[in-house]
N, C-alpha and C positions, 0 to 999 in steps of 0.2 A: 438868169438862174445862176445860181450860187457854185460853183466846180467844191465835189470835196474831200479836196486835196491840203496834205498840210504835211510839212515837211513833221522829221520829229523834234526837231529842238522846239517848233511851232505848238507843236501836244504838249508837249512839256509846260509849255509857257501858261497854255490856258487851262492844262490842269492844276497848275500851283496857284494859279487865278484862281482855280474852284473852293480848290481846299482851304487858301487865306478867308474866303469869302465865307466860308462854310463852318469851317473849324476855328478862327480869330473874329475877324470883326461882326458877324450874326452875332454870337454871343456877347458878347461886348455890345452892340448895341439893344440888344433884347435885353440888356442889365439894365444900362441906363435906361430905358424903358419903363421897367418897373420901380425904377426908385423915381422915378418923373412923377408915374403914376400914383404912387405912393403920399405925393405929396397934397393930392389932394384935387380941385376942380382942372379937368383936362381938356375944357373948353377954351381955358386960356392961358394953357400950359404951353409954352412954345419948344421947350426939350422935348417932351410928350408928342405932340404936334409932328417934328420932325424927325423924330426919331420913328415914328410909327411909318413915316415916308421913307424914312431912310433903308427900313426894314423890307419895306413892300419894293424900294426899289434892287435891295439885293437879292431877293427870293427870286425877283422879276431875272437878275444875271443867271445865277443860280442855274434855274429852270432851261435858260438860253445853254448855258454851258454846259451841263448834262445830257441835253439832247444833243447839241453840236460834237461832243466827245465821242458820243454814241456814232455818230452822221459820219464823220470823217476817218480819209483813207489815208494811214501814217505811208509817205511814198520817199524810200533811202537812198542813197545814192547806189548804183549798181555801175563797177567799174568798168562794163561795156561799152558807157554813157559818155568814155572822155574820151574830149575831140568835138563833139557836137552838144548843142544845147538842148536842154531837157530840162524837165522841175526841179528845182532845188539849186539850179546853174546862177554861178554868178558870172554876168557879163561883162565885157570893157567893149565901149562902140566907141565910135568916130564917125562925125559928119564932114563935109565938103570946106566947114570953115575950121577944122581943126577942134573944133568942141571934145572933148574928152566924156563918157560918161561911163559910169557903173551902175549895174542893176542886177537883183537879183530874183530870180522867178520864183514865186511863195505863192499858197493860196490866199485866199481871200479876208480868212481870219489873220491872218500874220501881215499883212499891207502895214509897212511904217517908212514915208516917206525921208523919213530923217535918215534912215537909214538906205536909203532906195532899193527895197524891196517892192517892187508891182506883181501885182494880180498874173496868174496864168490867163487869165481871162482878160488883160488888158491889149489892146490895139499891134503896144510893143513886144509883147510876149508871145500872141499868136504869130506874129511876122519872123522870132527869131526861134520861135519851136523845132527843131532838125535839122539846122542852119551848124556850119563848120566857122573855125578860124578864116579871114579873109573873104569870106563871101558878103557880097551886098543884100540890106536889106531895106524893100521899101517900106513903110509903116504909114496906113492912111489917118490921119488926124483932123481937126475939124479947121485946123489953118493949111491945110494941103499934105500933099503928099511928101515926105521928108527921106534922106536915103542915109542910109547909115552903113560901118564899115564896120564888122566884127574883130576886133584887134584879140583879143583874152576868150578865153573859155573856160573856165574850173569849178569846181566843188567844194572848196576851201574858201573863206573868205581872202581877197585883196591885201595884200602888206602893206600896212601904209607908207607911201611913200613920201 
């Protein structure tokens, strides 16, 4: 089951999702649509064709993102929270061979590896949820158990170093 939770730059994100989808490319596509159709047999019109899919497939987001905007609980940072990990925390770990990593706790809509953002609801999330700076933490994964050393804790994103 789905947690719903979503930071607010996360709302933000999938509400500018709604509105490009809604307000720019629908109509744009519902244009060339008709001028496809326009042209005449739409049995082997391939603009026609595709674009009637392309339509169905954005009503299909559309639809998803409206209810999910509705669904979800925008959760802010609350200055109580520094020092310990909670939603929206970006972390810095450390394992046993010196591994360095950063992550940061999002919900489930906002997951972008590139970014290392993970799930509240992932493995590693649940294990560093109320966890301080310098505590261990074990995290069970499907090649064993792995133990990690919480170096950083904050609410601002990481400076690149």
């Amino acid at each position: 089951m789905k947690t719903n939770l979503i930071t607010r730059a996360g709302w933000h994100k999938l509400d500018e999702e709604l509105k490009y989808l809604w307000k720019v490319e629908r109509p744009a596509v519902t244009q060339s649509v008709s001028e496809a159709a326009a042209l005449g047999d739409r049995s082997e019109n391939a603009e026609y064709i595709y674009g009637k899919k392309r339509l169905r497939e954005i009503d299909r987001r559309v639809r998803y993102l409206m209810k999910r905007l509705e669904a979800v609980k925008i959760i802010d940072h609350d200055p109580r929270q520094n020092g310990k990990v909670f939603f929206g925390a970006w972390v810095e770990l450390e394992n046993e061979e010196g591994e360095v990593v950063r992550y940061r706790i999002v919900g489930p809509d906002e997951i972008d590896t590139k970014n290392n953002h993970i799930t509240i609801d992932s493995p590693m999330a649940r294990a560093l949820i109320g966890k301080q700076t310098d505590d261990e933490v074990q995290v069970k994964t499907p090649a064993g158990v792995k133990e990690w050393y919480i170096n950083k804790i904050q609410y601002q994103p990481f400076e690149q170093e």
